[in-house]
mmCIF file of the C-alpha atoms, coordinates in Angstrom:
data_MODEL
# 
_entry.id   MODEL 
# 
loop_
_atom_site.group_PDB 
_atom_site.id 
_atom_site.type_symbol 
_atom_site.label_atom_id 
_atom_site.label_alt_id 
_atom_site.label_comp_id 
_atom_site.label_asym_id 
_atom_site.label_entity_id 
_atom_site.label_seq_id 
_atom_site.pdbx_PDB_ins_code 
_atom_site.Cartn_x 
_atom_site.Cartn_y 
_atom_site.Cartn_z 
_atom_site.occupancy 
_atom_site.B_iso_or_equiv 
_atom_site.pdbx_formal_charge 
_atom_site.auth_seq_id 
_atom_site.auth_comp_id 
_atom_site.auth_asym_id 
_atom_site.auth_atom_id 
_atom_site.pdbx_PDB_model_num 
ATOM 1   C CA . UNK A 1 1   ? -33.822 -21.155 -12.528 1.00 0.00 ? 1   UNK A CA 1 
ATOM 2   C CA . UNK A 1 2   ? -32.182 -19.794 -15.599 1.00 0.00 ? 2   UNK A CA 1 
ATOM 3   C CA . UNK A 1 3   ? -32.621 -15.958 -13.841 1.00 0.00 ? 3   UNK A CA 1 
ATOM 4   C CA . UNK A 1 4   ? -30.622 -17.268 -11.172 1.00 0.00 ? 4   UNK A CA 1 
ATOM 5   C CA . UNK A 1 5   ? -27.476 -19.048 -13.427 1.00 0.00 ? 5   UNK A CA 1 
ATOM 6   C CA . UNK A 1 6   ? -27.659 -16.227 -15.332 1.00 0.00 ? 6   UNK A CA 1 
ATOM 7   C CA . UNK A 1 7   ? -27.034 -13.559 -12.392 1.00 0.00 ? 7   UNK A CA 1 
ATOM 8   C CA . UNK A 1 8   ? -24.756 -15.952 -11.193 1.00 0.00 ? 8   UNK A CA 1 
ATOM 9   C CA . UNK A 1 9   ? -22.620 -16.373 -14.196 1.00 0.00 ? 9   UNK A CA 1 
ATOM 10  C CA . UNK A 1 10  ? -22.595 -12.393 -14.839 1.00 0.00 ? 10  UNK A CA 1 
ATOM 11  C CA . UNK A 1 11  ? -21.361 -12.207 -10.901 1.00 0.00 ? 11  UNK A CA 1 
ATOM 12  C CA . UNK A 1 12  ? -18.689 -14.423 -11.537 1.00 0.00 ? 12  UNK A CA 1 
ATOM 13  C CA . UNK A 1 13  ? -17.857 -12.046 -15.233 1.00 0.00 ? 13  UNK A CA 1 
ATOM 14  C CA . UNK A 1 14  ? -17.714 -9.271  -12.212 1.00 0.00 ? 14  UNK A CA 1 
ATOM 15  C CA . UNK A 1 15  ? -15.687 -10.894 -9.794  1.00 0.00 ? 15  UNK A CA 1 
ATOM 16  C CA . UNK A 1 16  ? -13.135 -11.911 -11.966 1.00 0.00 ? 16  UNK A CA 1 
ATOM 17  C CA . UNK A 1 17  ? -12.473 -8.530  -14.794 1.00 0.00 ? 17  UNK A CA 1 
ATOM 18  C CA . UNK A 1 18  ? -12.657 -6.502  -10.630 1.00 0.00 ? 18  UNK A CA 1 
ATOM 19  C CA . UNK A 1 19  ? -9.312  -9.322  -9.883  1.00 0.00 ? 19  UNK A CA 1 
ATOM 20  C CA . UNK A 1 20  ? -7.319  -8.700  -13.508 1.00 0.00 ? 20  UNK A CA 1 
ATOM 21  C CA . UNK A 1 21  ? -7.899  -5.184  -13.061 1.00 0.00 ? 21  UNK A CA 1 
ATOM 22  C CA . UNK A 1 22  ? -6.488  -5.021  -10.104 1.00 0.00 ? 22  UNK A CA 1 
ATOM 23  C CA . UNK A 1 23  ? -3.554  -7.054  -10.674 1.00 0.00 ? 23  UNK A CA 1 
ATOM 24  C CA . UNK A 1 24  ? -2.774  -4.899  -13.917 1.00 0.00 ? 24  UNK A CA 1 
ATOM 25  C CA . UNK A 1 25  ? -2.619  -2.185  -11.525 1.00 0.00 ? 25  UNK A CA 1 
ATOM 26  C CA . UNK A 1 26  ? -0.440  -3.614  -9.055  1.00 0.00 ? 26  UNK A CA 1 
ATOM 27  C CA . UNK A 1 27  ? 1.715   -4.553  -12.051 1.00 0.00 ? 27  UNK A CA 1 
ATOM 28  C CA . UNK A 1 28  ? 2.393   -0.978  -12.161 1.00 0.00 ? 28  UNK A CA 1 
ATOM 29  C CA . UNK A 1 29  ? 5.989   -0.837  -10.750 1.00 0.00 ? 29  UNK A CA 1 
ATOM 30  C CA . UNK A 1 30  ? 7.315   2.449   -8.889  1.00 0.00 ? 30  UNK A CA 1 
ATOM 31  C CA . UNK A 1 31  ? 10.366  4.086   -8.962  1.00 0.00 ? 31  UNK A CA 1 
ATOM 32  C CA . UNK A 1 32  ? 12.463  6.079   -6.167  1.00 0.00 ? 32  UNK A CA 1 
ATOM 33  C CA . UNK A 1 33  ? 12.138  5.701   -2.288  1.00 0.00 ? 33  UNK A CA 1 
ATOM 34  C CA . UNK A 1 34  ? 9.825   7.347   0.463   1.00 0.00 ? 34  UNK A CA 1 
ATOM 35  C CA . UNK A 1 35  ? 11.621  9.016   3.377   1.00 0.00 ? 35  UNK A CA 1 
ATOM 36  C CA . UNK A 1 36  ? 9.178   7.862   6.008   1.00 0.00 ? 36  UNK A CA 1 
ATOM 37  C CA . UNK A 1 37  ? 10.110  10.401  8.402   1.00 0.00 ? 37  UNK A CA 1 
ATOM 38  C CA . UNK A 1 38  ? 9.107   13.431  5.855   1.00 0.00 ? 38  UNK A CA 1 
ATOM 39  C CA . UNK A 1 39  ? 6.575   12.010  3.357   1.00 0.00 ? 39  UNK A CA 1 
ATOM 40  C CA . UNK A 1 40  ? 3.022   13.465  4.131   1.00 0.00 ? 40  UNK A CA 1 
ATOM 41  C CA . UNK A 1 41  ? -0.008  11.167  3.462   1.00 0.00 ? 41  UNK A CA 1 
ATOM 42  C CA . UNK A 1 42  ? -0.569  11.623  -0.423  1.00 0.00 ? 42  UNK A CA 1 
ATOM 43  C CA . UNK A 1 43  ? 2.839   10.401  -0.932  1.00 0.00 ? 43  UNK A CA 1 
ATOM 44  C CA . UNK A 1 44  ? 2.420   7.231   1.479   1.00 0.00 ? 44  UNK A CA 1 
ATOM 45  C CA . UNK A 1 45  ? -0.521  6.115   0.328   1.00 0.00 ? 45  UNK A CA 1 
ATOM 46  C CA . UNK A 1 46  ? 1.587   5.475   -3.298  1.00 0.00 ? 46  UNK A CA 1 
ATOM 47  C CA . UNK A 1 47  ? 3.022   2.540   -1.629  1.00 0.00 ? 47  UNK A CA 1 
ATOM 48  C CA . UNK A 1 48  ? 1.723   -0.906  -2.394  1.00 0.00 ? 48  UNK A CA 1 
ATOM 49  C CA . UNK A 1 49  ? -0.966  -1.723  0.497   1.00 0.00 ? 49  UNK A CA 1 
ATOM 50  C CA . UNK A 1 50  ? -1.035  1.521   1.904   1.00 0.00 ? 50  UNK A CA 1 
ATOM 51  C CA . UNK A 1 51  ? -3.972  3.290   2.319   1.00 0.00 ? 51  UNK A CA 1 
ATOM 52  C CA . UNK A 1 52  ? -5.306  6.991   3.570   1.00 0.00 ? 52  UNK A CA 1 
ATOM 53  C CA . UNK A 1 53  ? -5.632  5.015   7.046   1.00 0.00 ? 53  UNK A CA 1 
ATOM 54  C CA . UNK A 1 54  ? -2.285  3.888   7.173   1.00 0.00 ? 54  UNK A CA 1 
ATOM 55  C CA . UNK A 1 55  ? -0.734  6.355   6.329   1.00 0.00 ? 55  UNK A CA 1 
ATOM 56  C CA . UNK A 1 56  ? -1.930  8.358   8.969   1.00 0.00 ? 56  UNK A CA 1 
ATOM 57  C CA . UNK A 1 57  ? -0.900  5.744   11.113  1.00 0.00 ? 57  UNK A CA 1 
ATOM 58  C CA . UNK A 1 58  ? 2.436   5.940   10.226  1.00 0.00 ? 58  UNK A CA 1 
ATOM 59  C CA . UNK A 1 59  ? 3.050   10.112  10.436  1.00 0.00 ? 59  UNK A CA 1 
ATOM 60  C CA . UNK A 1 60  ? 1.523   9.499   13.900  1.00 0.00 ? 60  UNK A CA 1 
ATOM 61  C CA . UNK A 1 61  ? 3.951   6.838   14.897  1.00 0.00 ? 61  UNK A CA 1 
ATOM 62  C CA . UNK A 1 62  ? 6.841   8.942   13.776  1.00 0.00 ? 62  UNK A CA 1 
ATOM 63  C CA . UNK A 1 63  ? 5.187   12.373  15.865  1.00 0.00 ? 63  UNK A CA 1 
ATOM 64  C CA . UNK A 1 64  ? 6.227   10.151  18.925  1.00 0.00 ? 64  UNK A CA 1 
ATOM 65  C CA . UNK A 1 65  ? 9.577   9.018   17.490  1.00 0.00 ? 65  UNK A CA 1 
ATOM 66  C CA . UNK A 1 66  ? 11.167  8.993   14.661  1.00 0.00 ? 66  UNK A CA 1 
ATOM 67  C CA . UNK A 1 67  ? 11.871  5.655   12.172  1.00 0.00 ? 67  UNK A CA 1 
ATOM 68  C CA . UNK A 1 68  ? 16.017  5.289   12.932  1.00 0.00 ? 68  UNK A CA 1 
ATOM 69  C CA . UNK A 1 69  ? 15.351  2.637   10.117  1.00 0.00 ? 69  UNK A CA 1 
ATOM 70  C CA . UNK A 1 70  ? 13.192  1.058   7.701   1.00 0.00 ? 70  UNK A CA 1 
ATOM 71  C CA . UNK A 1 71  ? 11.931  -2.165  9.466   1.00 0.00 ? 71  UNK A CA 1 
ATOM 72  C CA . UNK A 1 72  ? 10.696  0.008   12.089  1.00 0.00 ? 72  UNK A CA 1 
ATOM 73  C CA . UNK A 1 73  ? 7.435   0.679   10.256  1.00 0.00 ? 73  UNK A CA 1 
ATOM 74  C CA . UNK A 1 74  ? 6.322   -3.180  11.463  1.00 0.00 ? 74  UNK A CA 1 
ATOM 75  C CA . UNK A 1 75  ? 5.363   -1.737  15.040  1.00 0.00 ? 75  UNK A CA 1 
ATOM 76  C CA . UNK A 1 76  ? 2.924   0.872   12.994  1.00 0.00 ? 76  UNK A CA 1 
ATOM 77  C CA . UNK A 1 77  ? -0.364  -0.931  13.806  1.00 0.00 ? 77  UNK A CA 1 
ATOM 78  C CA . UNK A 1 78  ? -2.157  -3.175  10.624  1.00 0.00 ? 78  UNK A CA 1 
ATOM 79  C CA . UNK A 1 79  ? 1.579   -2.987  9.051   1.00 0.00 ? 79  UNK A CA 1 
ATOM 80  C CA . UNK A 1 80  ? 2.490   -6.533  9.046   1.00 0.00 ? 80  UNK A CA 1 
ATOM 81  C CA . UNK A 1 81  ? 5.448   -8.663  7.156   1.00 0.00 ? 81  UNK A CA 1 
ATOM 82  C CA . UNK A 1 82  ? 3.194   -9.157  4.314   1.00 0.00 ? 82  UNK A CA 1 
ATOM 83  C CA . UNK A 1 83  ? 3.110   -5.399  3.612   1.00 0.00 ? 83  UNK A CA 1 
ATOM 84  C CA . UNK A 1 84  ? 6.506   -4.784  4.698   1.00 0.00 ? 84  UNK A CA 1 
ATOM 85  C CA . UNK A 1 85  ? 7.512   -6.916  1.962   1.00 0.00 ? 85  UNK A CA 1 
ATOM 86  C CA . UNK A 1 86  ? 5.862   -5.522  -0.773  1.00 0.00 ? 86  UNK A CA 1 
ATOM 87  C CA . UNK A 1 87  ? 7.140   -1.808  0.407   1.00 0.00 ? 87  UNK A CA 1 
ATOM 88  C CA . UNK A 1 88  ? 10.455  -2.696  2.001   1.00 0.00 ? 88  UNK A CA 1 
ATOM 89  C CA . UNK A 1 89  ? 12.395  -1.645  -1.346  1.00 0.00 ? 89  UNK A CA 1 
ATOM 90  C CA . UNK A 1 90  ? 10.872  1.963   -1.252  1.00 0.00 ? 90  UNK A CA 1 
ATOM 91  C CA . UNK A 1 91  ? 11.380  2.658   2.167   1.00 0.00 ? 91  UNK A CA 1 
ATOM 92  C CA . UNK A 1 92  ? 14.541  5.176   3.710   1.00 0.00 ? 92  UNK A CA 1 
ATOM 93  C CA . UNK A 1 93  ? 14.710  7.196   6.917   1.00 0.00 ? 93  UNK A CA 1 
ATOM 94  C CA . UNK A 1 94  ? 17.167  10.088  5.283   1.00 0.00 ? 94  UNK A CA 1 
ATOM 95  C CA . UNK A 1 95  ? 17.017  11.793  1.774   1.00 0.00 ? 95  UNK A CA 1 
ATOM 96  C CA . UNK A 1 96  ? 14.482  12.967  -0.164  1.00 0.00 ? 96  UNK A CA 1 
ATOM 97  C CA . UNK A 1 97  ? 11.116  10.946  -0.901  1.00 0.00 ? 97  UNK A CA 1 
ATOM 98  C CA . UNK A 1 98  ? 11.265  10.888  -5.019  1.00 0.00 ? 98  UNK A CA 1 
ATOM 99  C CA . UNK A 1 99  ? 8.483   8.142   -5.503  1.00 0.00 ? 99  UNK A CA 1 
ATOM 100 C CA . UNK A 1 100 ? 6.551   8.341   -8.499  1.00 0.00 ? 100 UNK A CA 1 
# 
């Protein structure tokens, strides 16, 4: 019985330094803006939320047709309004991509 509280408490220690270190580094705040017409992968997946995945999804979109403006990345599949809002600041369709 005491095994078992024991595991369970040091899952919990886990669970929870996993959640503050991951908030620290969302805390992290960019600077500049991402031409999503230009930027390859490495430089999309510095958004917040975006992934190697994703980002592939998006340069694919934008082989087909180009982003005439920001909110168009909400038709790029598994890019929802929750995402959009936590990238929409970053996010131009002309100029250079200077996000760092």
């Amino acid at each position: 019985m005491n095994y078992h509280r024991t595991t369970s408490r040091m899952i919990l220690a886990a669970l929870v330094a996993a959640l503050l270190c991951n908030t620290a580094l969302a805390a992290v705040s960019l600077t500049g803006q991402i031409n999503i017409n230009t930027a390859n992968t490495e430089e999309l997946v510095l958004l917040p939320n975006i992934g190697p995945k994703k980002a592939q999804q998006i340069v694919d979109y934008r082989k087909v047709k180009p982003f005439e403006n920001p909110e168009e990345i909400l038709n790029v599949k598994g890019i929802g309004q929750a995402t959009y809002s936590k990238i929409q600041k970053y996010l131009v369709v002309k100029g250079a991509t200077t996000l760092r």
